[in-house]
C-alpha positions as CSV (number, residue, x, y, z in Angstrom):
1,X,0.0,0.0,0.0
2,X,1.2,3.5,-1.1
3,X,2.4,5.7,1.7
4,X,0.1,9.5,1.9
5,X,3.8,11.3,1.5
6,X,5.8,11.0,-1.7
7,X,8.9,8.9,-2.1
8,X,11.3,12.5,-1.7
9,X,9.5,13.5,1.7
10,X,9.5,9.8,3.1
11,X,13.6,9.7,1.6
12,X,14.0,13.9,3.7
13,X,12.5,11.7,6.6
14,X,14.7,9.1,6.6
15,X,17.9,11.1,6.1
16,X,16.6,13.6,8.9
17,X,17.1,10.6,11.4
18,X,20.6,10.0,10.3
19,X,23.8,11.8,11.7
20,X,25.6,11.7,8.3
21,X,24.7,11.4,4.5
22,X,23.7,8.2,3.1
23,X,24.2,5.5,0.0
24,X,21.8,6.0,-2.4
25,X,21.3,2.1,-2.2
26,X,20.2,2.2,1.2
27,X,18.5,5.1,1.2
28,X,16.5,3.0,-1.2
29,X,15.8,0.2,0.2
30,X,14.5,1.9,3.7
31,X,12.0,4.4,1.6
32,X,11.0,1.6,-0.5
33,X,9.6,-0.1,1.9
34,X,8.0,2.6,3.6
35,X,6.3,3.9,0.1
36,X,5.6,0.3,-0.9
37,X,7.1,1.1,-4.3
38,X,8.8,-2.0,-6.1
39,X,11.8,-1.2,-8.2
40,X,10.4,-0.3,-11.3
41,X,10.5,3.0,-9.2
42,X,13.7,3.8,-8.5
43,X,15.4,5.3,-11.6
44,X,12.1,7.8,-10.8
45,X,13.2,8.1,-7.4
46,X,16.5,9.1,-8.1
47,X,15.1,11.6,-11.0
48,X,13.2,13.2,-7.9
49,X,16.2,13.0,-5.9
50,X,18.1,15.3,-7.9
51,X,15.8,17.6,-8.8
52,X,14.6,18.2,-5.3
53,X,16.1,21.5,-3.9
54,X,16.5,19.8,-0.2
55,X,18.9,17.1,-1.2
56,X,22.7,17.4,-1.8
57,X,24.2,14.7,-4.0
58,X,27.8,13.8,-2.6
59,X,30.8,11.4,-3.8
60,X,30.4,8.0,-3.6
61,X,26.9,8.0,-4.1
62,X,25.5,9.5,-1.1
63,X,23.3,12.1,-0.6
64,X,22.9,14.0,2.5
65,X,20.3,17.6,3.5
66,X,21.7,20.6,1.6
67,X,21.1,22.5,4.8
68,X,23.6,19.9,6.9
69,X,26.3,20.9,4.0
70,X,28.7,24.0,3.4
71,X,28.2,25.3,-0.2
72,X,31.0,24.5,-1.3
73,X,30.3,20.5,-1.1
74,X,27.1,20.8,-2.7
75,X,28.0,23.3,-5.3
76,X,30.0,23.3,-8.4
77,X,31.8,26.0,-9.8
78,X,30.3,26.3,-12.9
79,X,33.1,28.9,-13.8
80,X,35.8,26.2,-14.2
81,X,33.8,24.4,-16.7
82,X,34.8,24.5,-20.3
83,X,32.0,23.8,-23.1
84,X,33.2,22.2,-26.2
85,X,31.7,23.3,-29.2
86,X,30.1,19.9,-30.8
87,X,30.3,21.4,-34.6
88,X,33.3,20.9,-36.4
89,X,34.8,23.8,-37.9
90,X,34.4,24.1,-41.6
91,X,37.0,23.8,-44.1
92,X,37.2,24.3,-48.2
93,X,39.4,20.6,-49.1
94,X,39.2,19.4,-52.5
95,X,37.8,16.3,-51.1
96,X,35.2,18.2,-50.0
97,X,33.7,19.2,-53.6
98,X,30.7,17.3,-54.7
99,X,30.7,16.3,-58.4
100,X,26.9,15.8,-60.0
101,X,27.3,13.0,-61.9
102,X,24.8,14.4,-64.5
103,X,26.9,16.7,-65.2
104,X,29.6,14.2,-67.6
């Protein structure tokens, strides 16, 4: 049977009784079975996860309250990040011409 709360206020529950962040695996299992959900859910539940302001997503798979974190570990920089441009430049080559073949 379906729990009243969603699977992201039963998971800010759960991690509100802890003393430190979590494994996503376990964090899991323990709302799972609160919700009732079978895990056909859980690539949902993590979707939710991430988008959910009150959750900070740490290394090694844990995730923790963004208000028990300094910005810092649940930021990034966005500054340092280079974007690649996925277009290759264009270039004249003779390899590059296109004969019509109706033309000859």
């Amino acid at each position: 049977m379906a729990s009243a709360k969603s699977m992201t206020d039963i998971a800010y529950d759960v991690i509100s009784k802890k003393k430190r962040a979590i494994v996503f695996p376990k964090l899991w299992e323990e709302v799972s079975k609160i919700y009732g959900a079978s895990n056909d859910k859980i690539a949902q539940f993590y979707s939710d996860l991430t988008l959910d302001s009150r959750f900070a997503s740490l290394k090694d798979n844990k995730w923790d309250l963004i208000e028990r974190r300094k910005f810092a570990e649940s930021h990034v920089d966005l500054s340092e990040i280079e974007l690649e441009d996925d277009e290759p430049e264009e270039t004249e080559d003779e390899d590059d011409i296109i004969i019509d073949k109706d033309e000859y």
